[in-house]
N, C-alpha and C positions, 0 to 999 in steps of 0.2 A: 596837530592837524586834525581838528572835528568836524570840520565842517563835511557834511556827506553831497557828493553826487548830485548834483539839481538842486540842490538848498537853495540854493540863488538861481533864478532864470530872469534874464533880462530878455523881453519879448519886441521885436522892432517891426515896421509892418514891408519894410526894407533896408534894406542894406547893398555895399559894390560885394561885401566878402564877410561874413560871419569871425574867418579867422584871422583878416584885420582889425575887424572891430575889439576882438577879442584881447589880440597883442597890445594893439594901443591903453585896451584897460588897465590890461594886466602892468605897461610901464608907467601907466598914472595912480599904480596900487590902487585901483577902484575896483578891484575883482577879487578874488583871492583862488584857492584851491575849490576846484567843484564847482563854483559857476559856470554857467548854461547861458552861451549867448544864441539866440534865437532868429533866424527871421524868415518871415509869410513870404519873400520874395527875392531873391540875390540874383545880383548885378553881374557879377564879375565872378561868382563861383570858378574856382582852379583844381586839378586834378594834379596829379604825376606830371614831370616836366613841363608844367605851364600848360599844358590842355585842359580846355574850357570843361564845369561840369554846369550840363543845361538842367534848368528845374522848373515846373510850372508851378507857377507863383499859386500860393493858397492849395496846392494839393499835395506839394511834395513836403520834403525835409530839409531842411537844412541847418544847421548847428554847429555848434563847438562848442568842446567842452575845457577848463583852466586845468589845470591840473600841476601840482606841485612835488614831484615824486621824493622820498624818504631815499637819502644818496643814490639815486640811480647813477653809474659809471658812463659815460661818454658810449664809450665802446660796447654798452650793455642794451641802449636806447631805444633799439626795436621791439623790448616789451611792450613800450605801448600801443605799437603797431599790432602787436598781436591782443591786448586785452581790449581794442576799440573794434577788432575783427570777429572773434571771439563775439564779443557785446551784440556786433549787429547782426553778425551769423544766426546765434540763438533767437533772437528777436525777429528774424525772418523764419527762420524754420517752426515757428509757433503756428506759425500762418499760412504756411503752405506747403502740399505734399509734393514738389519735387526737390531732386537734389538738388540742397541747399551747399554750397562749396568757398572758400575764401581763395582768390586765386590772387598770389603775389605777385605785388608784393603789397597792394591796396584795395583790392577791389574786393565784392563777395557778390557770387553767382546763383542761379537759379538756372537749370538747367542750361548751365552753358551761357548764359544769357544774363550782363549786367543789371544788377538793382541797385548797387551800393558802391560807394569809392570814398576814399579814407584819406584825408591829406595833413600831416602832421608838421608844425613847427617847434625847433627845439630851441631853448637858451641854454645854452654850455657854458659855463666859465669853468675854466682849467680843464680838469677830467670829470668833472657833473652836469650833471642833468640840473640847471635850477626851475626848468618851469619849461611846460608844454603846452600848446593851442593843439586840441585833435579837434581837426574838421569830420563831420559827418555828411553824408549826402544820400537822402536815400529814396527811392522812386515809391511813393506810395498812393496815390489815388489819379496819376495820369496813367491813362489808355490808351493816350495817342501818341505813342513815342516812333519816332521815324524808323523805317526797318532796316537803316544801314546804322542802325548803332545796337544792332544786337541787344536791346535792353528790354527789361520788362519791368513788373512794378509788383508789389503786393496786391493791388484791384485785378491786374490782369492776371495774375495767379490763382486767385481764390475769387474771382467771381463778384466780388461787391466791394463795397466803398469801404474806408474804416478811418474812424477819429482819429486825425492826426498826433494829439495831443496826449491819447493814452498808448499810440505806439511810441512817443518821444519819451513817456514815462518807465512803458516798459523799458525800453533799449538804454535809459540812464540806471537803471534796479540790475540790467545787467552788467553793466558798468563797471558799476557798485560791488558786486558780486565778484567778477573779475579782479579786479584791482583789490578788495580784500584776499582773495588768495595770492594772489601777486604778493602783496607786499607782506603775509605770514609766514611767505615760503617760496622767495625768487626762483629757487632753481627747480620748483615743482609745481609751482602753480601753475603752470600755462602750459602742460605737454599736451591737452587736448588740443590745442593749435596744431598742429602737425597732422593728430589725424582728420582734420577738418579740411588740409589744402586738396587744394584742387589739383591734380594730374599725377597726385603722390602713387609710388607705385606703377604707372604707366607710362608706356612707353608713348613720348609726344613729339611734331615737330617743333622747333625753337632753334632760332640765329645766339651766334656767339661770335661777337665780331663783325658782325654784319653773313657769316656765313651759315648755311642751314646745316642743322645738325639732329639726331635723335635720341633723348633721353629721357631718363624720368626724375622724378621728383623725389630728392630723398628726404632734407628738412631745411630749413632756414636757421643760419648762425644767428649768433648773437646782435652782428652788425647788421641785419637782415639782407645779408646775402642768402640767393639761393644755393641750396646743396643740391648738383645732381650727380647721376650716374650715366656715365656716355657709354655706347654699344662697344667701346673695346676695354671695359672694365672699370675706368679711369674715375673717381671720385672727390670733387670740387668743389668749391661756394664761388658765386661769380657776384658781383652790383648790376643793378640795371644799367649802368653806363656798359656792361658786355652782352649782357644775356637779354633775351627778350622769347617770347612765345610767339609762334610764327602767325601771320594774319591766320583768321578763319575764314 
């Protein structure tokens, strides 16, 4: 596996979903490891459970990247959750002086406030990892985002516009970066993820079960469950199918 990070960029000026285009490559072997599927405008962008991710066409982001992991385990799989958060985390905080945070189990924040959402497809056969589509989506040169989605963008952060095209290069170098320490030293490459999540440490509202509850953030397992700590001691990993962070 040589090929590096964005060697390949296929550029479309639309697309319904970056990470259909992606998969269907990837099952007609017309892609490999590291390709960069690209497009100025998607259709049908998807977040976490099917919820739509809105983007204005020609100012934002949107991508995936191919990715072929060296035996990653079934049950190990949320590394890449963490080196695509990680990637875009750093590539936000380049650019802007507030807190920058990844908040589980996809997203990465700006003061509280969405710029970023992470949507990953896996192929398993047996207990591996044979190949990944990670979605990126990232708010960069819209200002007019509606104010019931709590979102912001790197123009509204920092004040001016910025080339799309060398923030896509940045956020693939850290990629790159990520995923080499990953793959030198699974069980060490990625502890800065943890201290990057958002609520670690503090005590938040959040349902389990549908009911509210108060804890805080300890770390995220391997399955990318979260780990918290509930007010009567009790220490856990839950799926988003139980756990959720309470509206804002």
């Amino acid at each position: 596996m040589t090929r590096s990070i964005g060697e390949t960029l296929l550029e479309f000026d639309k697309l319904d979903s970056t990470n259909k285009e992606a998969a269907e490559l990837l099952a007609l072997s017309k892609v490999d490891h590291g390709a960069v599927i690209l497009a100025h405008s998607q259709a049908d962008g998807r977040g976490q459970r099917g919820s739509a991710w809105l983007s204005s066409p020609g100012q934002d982001l949107t991508f995936s990247i191919v990715v072929k992991p060296p035996r990653l385990r079934a049950d190990a799989q949320f590394a890449l959750g963490k080196i695509a958060a990680l990637a875009v985390h750093d590539t936000v905080r380049k650019h802007v002086e507030g807190d920058v945070r990844i908040k589980w189990p996809n997203d990465v924040l700006v003061e509280r406030k969405k710029i970023a959402g992470i949507l990953i497809k896996n192929e398993v056969v047996g207990e591996l990892v044979m190949s990944a589509v990670i979605g990126i989506g990232l708010n960069v040169n819209n200002t007019s985002l509606p104010e019931e989605l709590v979102a912001t963008s790197l123009a509204k952060e920092a004040g001016r516009s910025f080339d799309r095209k060398v923030v896509l290069r940045e956020c693939l170098d850290r990629f790159g970066h990520w995923w080499g320490k990953w793959t030198s030293a699974p069980g060490e490459g990625l502890v800065s993820y943890t201290d990057r999540l958002w609520t670690r440490g503090r005590w938040t509202d959040m349902t389990l079960d549908g009911a509210p509850i108060r804890a805080r953030t300890v770390d995220v397992d391997p399955l990318g469950r979260l780990i918290i700590e509930t007010e009567d001691g009790g220490v856990k990993a839950y799926g988003l199918d139980r756990l959720r962070f309470a509206p804002r």
